[in-house]
ChimeraX commands (.cxc) that place a marker at each C-alpha (Angstrom):
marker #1 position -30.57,-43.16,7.93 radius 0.5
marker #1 position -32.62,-45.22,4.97 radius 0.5
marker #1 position -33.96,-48.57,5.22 radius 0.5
marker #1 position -32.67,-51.21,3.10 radius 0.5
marker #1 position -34.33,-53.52,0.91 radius 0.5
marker #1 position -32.27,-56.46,-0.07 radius 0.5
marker #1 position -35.62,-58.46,-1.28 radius 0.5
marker #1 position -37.26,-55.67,-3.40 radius 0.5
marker #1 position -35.88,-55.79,-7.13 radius 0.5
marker #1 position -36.99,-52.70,-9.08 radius 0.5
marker #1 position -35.83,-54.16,-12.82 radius 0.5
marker #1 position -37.57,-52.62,-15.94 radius 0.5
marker #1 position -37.72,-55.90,-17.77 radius 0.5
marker #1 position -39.69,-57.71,-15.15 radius 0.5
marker #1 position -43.58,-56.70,-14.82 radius 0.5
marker #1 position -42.78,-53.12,-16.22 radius 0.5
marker #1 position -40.83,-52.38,-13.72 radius 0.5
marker #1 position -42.87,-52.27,-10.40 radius 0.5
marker #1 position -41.35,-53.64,-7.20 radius 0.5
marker #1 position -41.35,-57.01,-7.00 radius 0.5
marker #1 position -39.49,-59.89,-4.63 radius 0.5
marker #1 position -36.10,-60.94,-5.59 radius 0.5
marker #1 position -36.52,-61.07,-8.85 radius 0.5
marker #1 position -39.81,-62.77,-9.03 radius 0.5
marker #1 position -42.80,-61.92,-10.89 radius 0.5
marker #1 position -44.36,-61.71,-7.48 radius 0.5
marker #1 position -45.35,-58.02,-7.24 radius 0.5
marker #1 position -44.73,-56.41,-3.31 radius 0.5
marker #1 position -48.42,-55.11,-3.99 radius 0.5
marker #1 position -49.88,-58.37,-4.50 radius 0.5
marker #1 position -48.56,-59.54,-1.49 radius 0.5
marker #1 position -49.60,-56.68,0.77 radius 0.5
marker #1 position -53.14,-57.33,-0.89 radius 0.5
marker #1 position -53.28,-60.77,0.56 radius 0.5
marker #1 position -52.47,-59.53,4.40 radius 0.5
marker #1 position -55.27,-56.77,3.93 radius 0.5
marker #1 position -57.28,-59.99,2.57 radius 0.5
marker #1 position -56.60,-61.37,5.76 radius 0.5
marker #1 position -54.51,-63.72,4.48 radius 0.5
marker #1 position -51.20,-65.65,6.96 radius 0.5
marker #1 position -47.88,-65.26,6.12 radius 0.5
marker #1 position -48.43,-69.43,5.92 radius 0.5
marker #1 position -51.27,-69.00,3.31 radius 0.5
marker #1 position -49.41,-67.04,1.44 radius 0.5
marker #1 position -46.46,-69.39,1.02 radius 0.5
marker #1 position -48.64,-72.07,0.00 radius 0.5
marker #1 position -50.51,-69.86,-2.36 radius 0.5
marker #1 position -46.86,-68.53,-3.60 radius 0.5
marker #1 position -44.43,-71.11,-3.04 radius 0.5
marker #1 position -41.28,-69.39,-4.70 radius 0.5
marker #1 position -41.75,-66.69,-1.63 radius 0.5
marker #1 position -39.88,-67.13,1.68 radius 0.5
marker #1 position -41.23,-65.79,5.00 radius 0.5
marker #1 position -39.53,-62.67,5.37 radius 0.5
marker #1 position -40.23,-61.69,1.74 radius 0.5
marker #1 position -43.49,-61.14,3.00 radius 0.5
marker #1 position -42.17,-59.53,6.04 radius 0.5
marker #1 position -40.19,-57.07,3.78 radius 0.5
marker #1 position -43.01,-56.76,1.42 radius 0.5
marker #1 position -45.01,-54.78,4.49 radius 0.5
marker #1 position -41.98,-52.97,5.52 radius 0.5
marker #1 position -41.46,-51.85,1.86 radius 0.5
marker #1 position -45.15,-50.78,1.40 radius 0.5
marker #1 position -45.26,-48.93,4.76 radius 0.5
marker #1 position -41.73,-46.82,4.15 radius 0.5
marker #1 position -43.62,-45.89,0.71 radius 0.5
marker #1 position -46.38,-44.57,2.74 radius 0.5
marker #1 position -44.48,-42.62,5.11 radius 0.5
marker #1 position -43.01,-41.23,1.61 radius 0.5
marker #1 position -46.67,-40.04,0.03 radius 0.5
marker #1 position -48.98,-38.22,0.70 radius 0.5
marker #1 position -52.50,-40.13,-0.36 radius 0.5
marker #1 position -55.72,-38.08,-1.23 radius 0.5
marker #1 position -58.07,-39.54,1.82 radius 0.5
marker #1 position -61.57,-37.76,3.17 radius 0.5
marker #1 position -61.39,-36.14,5.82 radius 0.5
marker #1 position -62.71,-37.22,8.97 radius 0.5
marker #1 position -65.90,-35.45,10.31 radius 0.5
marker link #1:1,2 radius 0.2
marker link #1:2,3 radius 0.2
marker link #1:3,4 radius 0.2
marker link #1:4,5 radius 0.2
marker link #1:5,6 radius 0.2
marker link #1:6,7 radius 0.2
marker link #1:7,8 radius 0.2
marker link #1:8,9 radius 0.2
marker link #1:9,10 radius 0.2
marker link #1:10,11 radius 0.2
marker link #1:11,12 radius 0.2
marker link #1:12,13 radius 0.2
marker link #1:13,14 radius 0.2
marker link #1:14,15 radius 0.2
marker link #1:15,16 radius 0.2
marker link #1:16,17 radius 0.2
marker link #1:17,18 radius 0.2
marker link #1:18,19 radius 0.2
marker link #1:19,20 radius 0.2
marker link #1:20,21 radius 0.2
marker link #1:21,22 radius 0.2
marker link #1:22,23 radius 0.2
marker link #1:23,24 radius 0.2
marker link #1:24,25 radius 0.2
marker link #1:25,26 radius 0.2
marker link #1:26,27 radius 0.2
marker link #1:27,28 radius 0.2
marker link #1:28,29 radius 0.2
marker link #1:29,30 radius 0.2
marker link #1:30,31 radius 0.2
marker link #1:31,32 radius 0.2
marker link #1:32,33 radius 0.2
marker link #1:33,34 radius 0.2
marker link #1:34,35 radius 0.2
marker link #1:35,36 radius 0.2
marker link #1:36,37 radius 0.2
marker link #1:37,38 radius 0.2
marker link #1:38,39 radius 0.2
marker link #1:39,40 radius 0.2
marker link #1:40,41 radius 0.2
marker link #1:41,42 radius 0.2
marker link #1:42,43 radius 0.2
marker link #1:43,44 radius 0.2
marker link #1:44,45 radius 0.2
marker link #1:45,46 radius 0.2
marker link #1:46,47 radius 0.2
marker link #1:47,48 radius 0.2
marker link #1:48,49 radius 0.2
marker link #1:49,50 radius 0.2
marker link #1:50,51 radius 0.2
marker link #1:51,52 radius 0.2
marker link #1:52,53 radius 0.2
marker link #1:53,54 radius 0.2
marker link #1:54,55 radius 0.2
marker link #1:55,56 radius 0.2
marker link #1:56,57 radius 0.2
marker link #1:57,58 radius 0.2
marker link #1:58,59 radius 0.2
marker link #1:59,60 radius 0.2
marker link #1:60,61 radius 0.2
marker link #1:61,62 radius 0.2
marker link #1:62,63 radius 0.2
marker link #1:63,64 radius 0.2
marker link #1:64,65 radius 0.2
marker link #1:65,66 radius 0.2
marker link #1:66,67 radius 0.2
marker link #1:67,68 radius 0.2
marker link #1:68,69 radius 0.2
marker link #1:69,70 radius 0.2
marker link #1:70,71 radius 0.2
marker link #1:71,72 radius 0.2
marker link #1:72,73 radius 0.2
marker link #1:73,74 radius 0.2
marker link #1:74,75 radius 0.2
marker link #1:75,76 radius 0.2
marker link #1:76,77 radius 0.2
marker link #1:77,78 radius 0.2
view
């Protein structure tokens, strides 16, 4: 069964056509940059005030389903 993303818009004629939130020229990876930054979902909405709560919620979902989807090139562990 596939997840859904009803916040993720994947549109060619907004920012080239990465995933962004509903529409927004809010890329999911800038968001997921500013929890690894350390960042509160309540920073975040101040800092991006077009962006709900669980559009950063569903941001981290998205990014994590990519991952389980990939394969990235990491050194191995000794």
């Amino acid at each position: 069964m596939g997840v859904t993303f009803t916040r993720i818009t994947l549109d060619p004629a907004v920012m080239a056509g990465v995933p962004t939130l509903r529409g927004l020229r809010i890329p999911v990876a800038t968001v997921v940059a500013m929890v690894a930054d350390g960042m509160t979902t309540e920073e975040i909405l101040a800092e991006l005030p077009d962006l709900e709560a669980e559009d950063v919620a569903e941001a981290l979902r998205y990014a994590a389903e990519e991952l389980r989807e990939r394969h990235l090139p990491l050194r191995p562990s000794a």
